[in-house]
N, C-alpha and C positions, 0 to 999 in steps of 0.2 A: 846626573842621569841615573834612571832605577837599573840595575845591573838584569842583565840580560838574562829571560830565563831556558833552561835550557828546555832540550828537545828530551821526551824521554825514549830511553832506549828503547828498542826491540827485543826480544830471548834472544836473537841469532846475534845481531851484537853485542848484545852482552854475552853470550857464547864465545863469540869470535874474540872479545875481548881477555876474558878470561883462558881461553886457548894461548894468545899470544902470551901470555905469561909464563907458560909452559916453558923454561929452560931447557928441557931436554933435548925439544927441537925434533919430536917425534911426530910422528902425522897420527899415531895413532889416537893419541887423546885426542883429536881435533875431529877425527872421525867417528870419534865414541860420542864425543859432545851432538855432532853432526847427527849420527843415527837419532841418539838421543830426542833431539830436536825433532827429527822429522817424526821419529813416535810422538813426541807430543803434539807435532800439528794435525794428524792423521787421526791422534784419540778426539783432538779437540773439534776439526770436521764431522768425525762419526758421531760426536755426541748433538755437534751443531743437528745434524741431520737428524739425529733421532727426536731431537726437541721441537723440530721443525714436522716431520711426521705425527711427533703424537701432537702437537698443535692444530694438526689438519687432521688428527683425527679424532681429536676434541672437540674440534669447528665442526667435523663433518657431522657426529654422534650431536651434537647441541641444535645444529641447522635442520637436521632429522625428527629429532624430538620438539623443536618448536614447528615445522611441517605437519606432523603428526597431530600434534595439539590445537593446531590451528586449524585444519581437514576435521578435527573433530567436532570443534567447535562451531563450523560451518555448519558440518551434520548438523548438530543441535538445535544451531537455530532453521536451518531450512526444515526440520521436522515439524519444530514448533511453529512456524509459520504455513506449513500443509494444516498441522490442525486447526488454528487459527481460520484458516482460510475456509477450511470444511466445516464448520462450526459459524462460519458465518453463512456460508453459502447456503446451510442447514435451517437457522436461522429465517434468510431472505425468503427459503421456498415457504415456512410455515407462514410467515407474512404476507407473502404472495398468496400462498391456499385462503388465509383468514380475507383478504378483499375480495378473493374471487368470490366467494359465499358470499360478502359484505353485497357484493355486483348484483347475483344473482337471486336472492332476497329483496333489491330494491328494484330487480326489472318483474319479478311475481309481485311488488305491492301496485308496480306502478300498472300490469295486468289487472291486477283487480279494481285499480281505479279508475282504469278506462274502462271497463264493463261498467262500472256505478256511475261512471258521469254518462255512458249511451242508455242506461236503464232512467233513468233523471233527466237525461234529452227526451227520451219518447215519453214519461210521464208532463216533464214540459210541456213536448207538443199537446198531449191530450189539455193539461191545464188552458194549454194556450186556443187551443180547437175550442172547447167549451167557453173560454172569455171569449175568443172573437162572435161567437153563436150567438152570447147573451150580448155582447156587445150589438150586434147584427142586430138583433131581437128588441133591444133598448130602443133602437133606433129606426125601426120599422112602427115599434109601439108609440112612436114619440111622431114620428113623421102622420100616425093615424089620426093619433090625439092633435098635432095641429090641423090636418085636412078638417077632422071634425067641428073643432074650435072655429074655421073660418066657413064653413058650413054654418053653422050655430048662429056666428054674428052674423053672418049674410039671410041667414031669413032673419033674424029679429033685425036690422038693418036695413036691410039689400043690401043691393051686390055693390061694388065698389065703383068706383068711376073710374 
């Protein structure tokens, strides 16, 4: 069997060990050791404690400055996305201004197109007046020319049966 390992001591043990060796049989060394010990445990709390403080005030000084840093960075971008945004929106109005002119440009052609197709209607009607006229006229000359035609053959003929 592997031999057993031991336990290691404590200071106060080993204090207390080293006391019992004392022949004298005094209590004073035991006491001195005693004080002794308990300044070292009280230096070694105070120091626990002070490592534990500037640890938390390391943490706290690091959690600050990355806060800090971070709120900064925020700023940054929420600025540059104000101007972003205003540079766009700047942007859509001049777009928006350029169709409306674009709008109001094609409601003026399409004014003057309707004035030129009702000026092209009445010139129509007139064209149209004047064909039906000659039309009319074609056909009063043509209905005369055949009255006369069956006139014509009716005397050199007579009349029909």
């Amino acid at each position: 069997m592997p031999p057993k390992s031991k336990k290691p001591k404590t200071i106060l043990e080993d204090l207390e060990w080293t006391g019992s060796q004392d022949n004298d049989g005094s209590d004073d060394g035991q006491q001195a050791y005693l004080e002794l010990f308990m300044k070292i445990e009280a230096d070694k709390a105070k120091k626990k404690r002070q490592q534990e403080l500037q640890l938390l005030t390391t943490s706290r000084k690091n959690l600050d400055s990355c806060l800090v840093e971070g709120a900064k960075s925020m700023n940054e971008v929420y600025f540059n996305l104000q101007h972003e945004i205003k540079g766009m929106l700047t942007e859509y109005a001049e777009i928006d201004d350029s169709i409306r002119k674009l709008w109001v440009a094609l409601m003026e052609e399409q004014k003057t197109y309707v004035a030129l197709c009702e000026a092209q209607d009445g010139e129509f009607d007139k064209i149209r007046e004047e064909r039906d006229e000659g039309h009319d006229s074609a056909l009063r000359s043509m209905k005369s020319a055949c009255q006369e035609q069956s006139r014509a053959i009716e005397h050199i003929s007579g009349p029909f049966p």
